[in-house]
C-alpha positions as CSV (number, residue, x, y, z in Angstrom):
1,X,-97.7,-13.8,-30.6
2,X,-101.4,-15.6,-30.2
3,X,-102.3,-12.2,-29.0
4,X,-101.4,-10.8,-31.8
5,X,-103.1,-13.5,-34.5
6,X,-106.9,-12.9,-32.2
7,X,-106.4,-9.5,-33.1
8,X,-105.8,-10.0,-36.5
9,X,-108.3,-12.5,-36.8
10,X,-111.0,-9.8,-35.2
11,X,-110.2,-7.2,-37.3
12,X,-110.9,-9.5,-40.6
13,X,-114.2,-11.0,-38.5
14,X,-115.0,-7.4,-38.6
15,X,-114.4,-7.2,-42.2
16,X,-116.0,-10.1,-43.2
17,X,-119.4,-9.5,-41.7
18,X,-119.8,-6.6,-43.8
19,X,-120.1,-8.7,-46.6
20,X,-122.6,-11.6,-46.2
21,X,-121.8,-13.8,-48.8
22,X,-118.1,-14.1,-46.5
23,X,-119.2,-14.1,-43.0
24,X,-121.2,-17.4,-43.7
25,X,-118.6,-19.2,-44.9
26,X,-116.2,-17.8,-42.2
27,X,-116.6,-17.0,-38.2
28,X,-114.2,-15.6,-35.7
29,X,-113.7,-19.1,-34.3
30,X,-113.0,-20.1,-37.8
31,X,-110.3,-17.2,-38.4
32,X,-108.6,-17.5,-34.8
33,X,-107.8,-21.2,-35.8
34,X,-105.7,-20.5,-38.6
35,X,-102.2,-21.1,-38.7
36,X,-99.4,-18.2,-39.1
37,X,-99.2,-19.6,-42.3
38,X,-102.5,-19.0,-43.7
39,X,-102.6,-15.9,-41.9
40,X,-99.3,-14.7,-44.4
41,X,-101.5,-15.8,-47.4
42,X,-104.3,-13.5,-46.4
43,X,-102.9,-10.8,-45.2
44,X,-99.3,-10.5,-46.3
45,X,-97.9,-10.1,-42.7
46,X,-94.4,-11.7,-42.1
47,X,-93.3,-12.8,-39.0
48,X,-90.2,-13.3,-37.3
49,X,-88.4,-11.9,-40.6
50,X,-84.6,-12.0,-40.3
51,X,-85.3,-8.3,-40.5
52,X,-86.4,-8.4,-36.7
53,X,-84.0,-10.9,-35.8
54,X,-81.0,-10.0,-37.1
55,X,-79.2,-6.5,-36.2
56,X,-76.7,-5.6,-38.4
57,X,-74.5,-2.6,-39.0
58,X,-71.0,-1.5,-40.7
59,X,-68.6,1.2,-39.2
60,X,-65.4,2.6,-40.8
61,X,-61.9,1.6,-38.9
62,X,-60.6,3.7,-36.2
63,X,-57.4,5.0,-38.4
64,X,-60.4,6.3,-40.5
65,X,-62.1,8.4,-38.2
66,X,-63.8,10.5,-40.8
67,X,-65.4,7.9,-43.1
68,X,-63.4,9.0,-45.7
69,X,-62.6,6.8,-48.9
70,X,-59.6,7.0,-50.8
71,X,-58.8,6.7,-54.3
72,X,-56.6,3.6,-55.7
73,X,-56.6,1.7,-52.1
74,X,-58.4,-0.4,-50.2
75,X,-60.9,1.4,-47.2
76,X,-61.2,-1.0,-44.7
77,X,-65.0,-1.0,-43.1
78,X,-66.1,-3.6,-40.0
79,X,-69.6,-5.4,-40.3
80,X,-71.4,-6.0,-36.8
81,X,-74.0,-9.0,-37.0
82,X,-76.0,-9.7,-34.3
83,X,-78.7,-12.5,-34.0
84,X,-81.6,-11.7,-31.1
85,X,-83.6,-14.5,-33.2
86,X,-84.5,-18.1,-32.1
87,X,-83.5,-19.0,-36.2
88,X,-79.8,-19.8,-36.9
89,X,-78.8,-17.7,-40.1
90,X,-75.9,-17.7,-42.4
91,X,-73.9,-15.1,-43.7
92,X,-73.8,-16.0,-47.7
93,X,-72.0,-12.1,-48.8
94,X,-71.5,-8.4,-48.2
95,X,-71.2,-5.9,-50.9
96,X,-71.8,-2.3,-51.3
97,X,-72.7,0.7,-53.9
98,X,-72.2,4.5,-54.6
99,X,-74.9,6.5,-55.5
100,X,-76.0,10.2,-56.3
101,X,-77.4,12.0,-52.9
102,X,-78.1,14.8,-54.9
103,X,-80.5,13.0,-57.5
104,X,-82.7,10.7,-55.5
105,X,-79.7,8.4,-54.2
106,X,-79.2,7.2,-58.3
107,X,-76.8,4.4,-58.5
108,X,-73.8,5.4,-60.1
109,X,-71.7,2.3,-60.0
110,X,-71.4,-1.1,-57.8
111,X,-68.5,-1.7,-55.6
112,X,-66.6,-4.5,-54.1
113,X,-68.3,-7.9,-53.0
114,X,-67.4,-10.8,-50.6
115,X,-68.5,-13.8,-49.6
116,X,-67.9,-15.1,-46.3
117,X,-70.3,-18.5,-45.7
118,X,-70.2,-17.8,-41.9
119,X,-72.7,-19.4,-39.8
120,X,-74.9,-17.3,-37.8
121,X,-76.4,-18.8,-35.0
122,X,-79.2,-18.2,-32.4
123,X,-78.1,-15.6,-29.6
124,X,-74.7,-14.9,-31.0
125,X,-73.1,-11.8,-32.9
126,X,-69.5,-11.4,-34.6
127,X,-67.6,-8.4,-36.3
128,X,-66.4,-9.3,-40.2
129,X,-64.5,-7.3,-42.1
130,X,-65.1,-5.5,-45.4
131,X,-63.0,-3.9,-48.2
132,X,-63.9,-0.9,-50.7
133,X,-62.2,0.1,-53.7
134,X,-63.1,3.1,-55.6
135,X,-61.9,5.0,-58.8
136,X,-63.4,8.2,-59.2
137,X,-63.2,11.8,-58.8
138,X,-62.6,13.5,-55.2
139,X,-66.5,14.3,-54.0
140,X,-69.5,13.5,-51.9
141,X,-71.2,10.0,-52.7
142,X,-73.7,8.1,-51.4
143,X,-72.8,4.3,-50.1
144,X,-74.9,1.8,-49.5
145,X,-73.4,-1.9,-47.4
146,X,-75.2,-4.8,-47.2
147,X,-75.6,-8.2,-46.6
148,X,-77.1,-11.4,-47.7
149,X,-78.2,-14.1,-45.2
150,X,-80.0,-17.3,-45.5
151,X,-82.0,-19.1,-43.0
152,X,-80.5,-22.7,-42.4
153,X,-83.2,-24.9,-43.4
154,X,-83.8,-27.5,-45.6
155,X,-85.0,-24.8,-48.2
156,X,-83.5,-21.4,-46.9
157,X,-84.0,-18.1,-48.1
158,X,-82.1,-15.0,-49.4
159,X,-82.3,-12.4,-47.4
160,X,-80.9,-8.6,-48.2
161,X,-80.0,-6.3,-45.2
162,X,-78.8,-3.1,-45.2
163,X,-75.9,-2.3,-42.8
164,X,-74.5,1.4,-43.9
165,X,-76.4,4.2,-45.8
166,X,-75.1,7.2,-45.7
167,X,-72.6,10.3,-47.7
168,X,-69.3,9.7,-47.5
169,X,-65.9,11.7,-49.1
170,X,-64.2,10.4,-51.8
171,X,-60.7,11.7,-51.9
172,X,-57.2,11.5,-53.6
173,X,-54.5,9.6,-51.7
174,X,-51.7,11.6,-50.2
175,X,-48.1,11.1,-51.6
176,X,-45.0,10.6,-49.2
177,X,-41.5,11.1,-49.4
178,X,-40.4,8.2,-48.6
179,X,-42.5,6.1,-51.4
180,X,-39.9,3.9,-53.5
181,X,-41.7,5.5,-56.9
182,X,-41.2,8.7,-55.6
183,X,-37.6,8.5,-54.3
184,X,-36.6,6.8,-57.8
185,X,-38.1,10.1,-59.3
186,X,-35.8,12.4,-56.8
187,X,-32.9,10.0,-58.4
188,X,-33.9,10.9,-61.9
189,X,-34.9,14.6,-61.3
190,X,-31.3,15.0,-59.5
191,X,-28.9,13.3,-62.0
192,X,-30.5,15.0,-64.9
193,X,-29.8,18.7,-63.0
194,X,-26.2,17.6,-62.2
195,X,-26.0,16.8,-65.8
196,X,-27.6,19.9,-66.8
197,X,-25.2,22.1,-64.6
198,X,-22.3,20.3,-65.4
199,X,-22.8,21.0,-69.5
200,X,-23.8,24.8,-68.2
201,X,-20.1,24.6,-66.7
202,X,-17.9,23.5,-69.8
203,X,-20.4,25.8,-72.2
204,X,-19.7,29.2,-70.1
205,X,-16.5,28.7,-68.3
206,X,-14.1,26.2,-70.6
207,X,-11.1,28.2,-69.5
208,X,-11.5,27.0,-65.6
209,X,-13.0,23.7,-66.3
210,X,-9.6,23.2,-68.3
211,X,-7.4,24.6,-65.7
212,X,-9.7,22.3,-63.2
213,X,-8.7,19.0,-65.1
214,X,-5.0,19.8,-65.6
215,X,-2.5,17.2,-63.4
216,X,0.5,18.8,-62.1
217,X,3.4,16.6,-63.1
218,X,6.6,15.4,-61.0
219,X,9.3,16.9,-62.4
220,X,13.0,14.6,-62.3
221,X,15.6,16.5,-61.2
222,X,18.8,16.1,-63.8
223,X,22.0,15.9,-62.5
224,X,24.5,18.0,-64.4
225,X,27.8,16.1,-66.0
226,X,31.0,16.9,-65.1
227,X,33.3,19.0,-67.7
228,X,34.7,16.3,-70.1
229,X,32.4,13.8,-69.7
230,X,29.4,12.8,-71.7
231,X,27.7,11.0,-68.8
232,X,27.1,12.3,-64.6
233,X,28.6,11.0,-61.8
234,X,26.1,8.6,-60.8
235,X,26.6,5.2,-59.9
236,X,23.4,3.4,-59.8
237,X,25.1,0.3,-59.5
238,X,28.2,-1.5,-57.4
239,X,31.2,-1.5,-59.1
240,X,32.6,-4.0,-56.9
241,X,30.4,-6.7,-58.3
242,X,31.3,-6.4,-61.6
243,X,34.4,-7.5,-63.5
244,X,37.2,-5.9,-64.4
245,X,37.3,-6.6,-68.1
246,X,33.7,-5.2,-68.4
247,X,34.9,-2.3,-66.4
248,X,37.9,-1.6,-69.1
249,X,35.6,-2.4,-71.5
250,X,33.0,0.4,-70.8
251,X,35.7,3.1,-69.6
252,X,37.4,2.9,-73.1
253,X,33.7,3.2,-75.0
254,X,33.0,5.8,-72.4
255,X,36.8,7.8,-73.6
256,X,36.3,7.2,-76.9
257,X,32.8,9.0,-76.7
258,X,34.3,11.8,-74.6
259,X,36.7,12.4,-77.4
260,X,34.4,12.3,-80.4
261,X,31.7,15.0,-78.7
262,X,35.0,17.0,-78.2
263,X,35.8,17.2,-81.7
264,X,32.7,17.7,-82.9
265,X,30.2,19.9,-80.2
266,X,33.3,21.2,-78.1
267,X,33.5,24.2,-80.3
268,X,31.9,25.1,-83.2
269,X,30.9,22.5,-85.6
270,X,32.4,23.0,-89.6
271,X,30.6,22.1,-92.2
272,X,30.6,20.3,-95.3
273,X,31.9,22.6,-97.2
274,X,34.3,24.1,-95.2
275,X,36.0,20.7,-95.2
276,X,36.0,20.4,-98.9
277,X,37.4,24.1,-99.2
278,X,40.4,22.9,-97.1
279,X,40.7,19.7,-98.7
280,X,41.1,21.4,-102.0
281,X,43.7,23.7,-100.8
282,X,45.8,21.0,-99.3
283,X,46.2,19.5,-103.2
284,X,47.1,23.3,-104.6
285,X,49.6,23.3,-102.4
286,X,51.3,20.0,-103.1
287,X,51.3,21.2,-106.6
């Protein structure tokens, strides 16, 4: 680095004794003593700048091999710091940008920032992650990563470094089957065909949907009664349990019965006025 300062300090010796009215006031002796710091005020040069001391880059993650970035999600990016510098540095942010590649790298629209506050010191290097998010139409973009560092010191610095530039894809994301929103659409789709079809069905064909729903019923088998009796044989009950008077009882209503349907549905029934014709013939003959 002195090296570097003598030559410097030549070159503007050289400079300077073109014009008299500087090369009195100033020698080479004069110029050569100067600190860095004067030296920046002449001439503009910066030295170590975290520019030169810091080495920093951003690569897409390996299920991305293709740098590509996906619409509606997060694309995941690493950023690679490395400090070859004798400063220690911090890491304040990251963000990035999209810009035009076909109109002078335009800036179209900012994208997501971070701030991390990671310490960067002297010799070391880490790997931070980085998110983007983008809503836009499937095409070729520029993006632009950086970073912001400061130097730790009493009064540090902001510092800009640029980690990725370079086209990338923007693209759609890719449905799957197995997405709850999408199986709760197959639900809805399905249900409203089955519904569909099953109107179709009792529109065109009402005769077999009928037929479909009829129940086949048991039929009771009727057991016939025995000539002279208004009830079967059937005894769905024991006898023995039951007393005699009830038994009397019931066989008399049951004779009684027997009798009545005898006289009136054994043959044919008469009338009302057949009965009043007799009745009235009765009283001519009494006469």
């Amino acid at each position: 680095m002195p090296h570097l300062y003598l030559r410097i300090a030549g070159s503007l010796a050289a400079i300077f004794r073109r014009h008299s009215h500087i090369s009195s006031a100033l020698n080479r002796r004069q110029i050569a003593s100067l600190t860095s710091d004067h030296l920046k005020k002449w001439v503009g040069i910066f030295t170590n700048d975290p520019t030169d001391d810091v080495i920093v880059s951003a690569s897409f993650l390996e299920t991305n091999p293709f740098g590509l970035v996906v619409n509606g999600e997060n694309t995941g990016l690493l950023l690679h710091l490395q400090n070859a510098g004798k400063k220690n540095y911090t890491l304040l942010s990251a963000g990035a940008s999209y810009h035009d590649p076909l109109n002078y790298w335009t800036l179209t629209r900012n994208a997501s920032t971070l701030r991390y506050n990671i310490p960067l010191l002297s010799g070391t290097n880490f790997s931070a992650p980085f998110s983007l998010y983008s809503e836009q139409k499937p095409q070729e973009v520029g993006l632009t990563v950086w970073i912001n560092v400061a130097e730790q010191t009493p009064q540090p610095s902001l510092y800009t470094l640029t980690a990725l530039n370079q086209t990338v894809s923007v693209v759609e994301t890719q449905a799957k089957w197995y997405d709850p929103q999408t199986l709760f659409l197959y639900l809805v789709l399905i249900s409203f065909l089955g519904a569909g079809a099953w109107l179709a069905y009792n529109t065109f064909f009402p005769t077999l949907a009928k037929r479909g729903n009829k129940k086949t019923k048991a039929v009771k088998a009727v057991v016939p009664a025995s000539p002279g009796k208004a009830y079967p044989d059937v005894k769905p009950y024991e006898e023995e349990w039951i007393p005699v008077q009830q038994l009397k009882s019931r066989a008399s209503k049951l004779k009684k019965s027997g009798q009545d349907g005898e006289a009136t549905s054994g043959g044919e029934a008469t009338s009302g006025a057949e009965l009043s014709g007799e009745k009235a013939r009765k009283r001519k003959g009494k006469k």
